[in-house]
N, C-alpha and C positions, 0 to 999 in steps of 0.2 A: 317239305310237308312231312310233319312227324307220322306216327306208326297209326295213334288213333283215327287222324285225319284219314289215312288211305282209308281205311279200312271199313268206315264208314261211309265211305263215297259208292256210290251206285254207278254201276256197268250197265250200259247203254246195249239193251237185246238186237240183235242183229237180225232185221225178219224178213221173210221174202216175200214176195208181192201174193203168194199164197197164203200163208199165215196171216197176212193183214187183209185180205180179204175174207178168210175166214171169221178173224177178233170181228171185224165191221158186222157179217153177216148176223154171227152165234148174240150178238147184243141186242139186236129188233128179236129175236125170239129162237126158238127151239122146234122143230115139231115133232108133234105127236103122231107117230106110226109105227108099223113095224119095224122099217130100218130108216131109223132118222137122217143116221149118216150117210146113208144111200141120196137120201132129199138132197141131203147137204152138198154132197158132192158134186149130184146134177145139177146145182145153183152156181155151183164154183164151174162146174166143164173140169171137173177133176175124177176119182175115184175112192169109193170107200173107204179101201184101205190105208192111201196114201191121206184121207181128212182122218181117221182112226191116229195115224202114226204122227202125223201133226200135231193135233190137241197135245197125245204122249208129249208129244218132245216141248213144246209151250208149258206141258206140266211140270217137267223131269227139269228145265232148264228154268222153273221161274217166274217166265213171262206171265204166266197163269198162274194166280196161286189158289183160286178156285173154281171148280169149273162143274154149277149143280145149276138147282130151282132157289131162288131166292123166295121164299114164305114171309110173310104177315106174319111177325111172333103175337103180336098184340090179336089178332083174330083167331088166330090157335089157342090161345090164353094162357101164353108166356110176355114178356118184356124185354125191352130194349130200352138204350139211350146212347148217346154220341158224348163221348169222355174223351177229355182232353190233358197234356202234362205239358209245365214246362221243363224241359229237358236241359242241362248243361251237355254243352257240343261235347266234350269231352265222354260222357257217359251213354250218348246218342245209343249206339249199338249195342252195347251192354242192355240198355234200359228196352231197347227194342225185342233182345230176346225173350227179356221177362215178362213183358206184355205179352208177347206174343204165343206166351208158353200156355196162357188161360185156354182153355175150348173153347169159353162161352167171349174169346174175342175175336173180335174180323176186323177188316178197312182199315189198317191202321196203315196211317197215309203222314208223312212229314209234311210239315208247311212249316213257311219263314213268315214268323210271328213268335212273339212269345212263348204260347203255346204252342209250341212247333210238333208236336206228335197228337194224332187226333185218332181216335179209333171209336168201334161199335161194340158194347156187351148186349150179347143177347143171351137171355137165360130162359127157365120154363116160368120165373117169376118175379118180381119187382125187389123183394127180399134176397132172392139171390146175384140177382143187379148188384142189388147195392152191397150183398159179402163179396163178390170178386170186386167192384171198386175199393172196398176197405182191403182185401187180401192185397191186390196192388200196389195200395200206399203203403204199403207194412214191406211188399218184396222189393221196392224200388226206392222208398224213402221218399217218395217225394207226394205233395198232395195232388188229387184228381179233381178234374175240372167237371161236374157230370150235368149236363145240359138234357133232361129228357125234355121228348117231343109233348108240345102243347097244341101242334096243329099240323094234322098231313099235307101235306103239298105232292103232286105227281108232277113230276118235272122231267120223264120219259129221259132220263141220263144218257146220254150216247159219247161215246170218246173214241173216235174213230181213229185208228192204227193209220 
């Protein structure tokens, strides 16, 4: 296997049956109170500090790469869309950092298809959508696939750990 091939391959997180009970929990919801993590805790039969030092370390190491309130940009009165590239295996990781370097990108998920790199711009407006999709084709060279949404679907995502 050559140099870019490693390098581009994904290390498999190593989680313990706490962590994956916490990913499972934190995805049906969050609550609201004065010490959430407290809640949190007493759902797991754990302690605050040690769900505190968790999340940290799911942060610090990756498994998480974000971990807030997921907002309605279109009800705020900002915009979104689901853009996609075809990527050369070879430039995978490279092309991943420059995606990745936008603010206004999130989800940016590989899949085996053509289009193998698939991600979200979310911006405060439809106009600035579409400058960071143009800024992207200009840093990566390659064109954008930009699929905005014509109809919400709520499909309650769950991907259990």
């Amino acid at each position: 296997m050559d140099k870019s091939s490693r390098h581009a391959q994904t290390k498999l997180a190593e989680l313990s049956s706490l962590d994956k009970r916490l990913i499972n929990l934190l995805q049906r919801g969050f609550p609201i109170s004065e010490r959430p993590f407290l809640d949190i805790a007493e759902q797991l039969g754990s302690n605050e500090d040690i769900v505190i030092e968790r999340l940290n370390h799911l942060m610090a190491t990756k498994v998480l790469t974000r971990f807030g309130p997921m907002f309605d940009a279109v009800c705020l009165g900002g915009a979104f869309t689901l853009a996609a590239l075809a990527v050369p295996e070879e430039k995978f990781a490279e092309v991943t950092m420059q995606v990745n370097s936008f603010d206004q990108v999130a989800h940016n998920y590989r899949r085996t298809h053509h289009y193998n790199m698939w991600f979200v711009v979310g911006a405060e407006s439809e106009v600035e959508v579409n400058q960071v999709i143009s800024d992207i084709e200009k840093k990566t060279a390659l064109p954008v696939l930009n699929t905005p949404k014509l109809e919400e679907f709520y499909v309650q995502l769950y991907l259990p750990a």
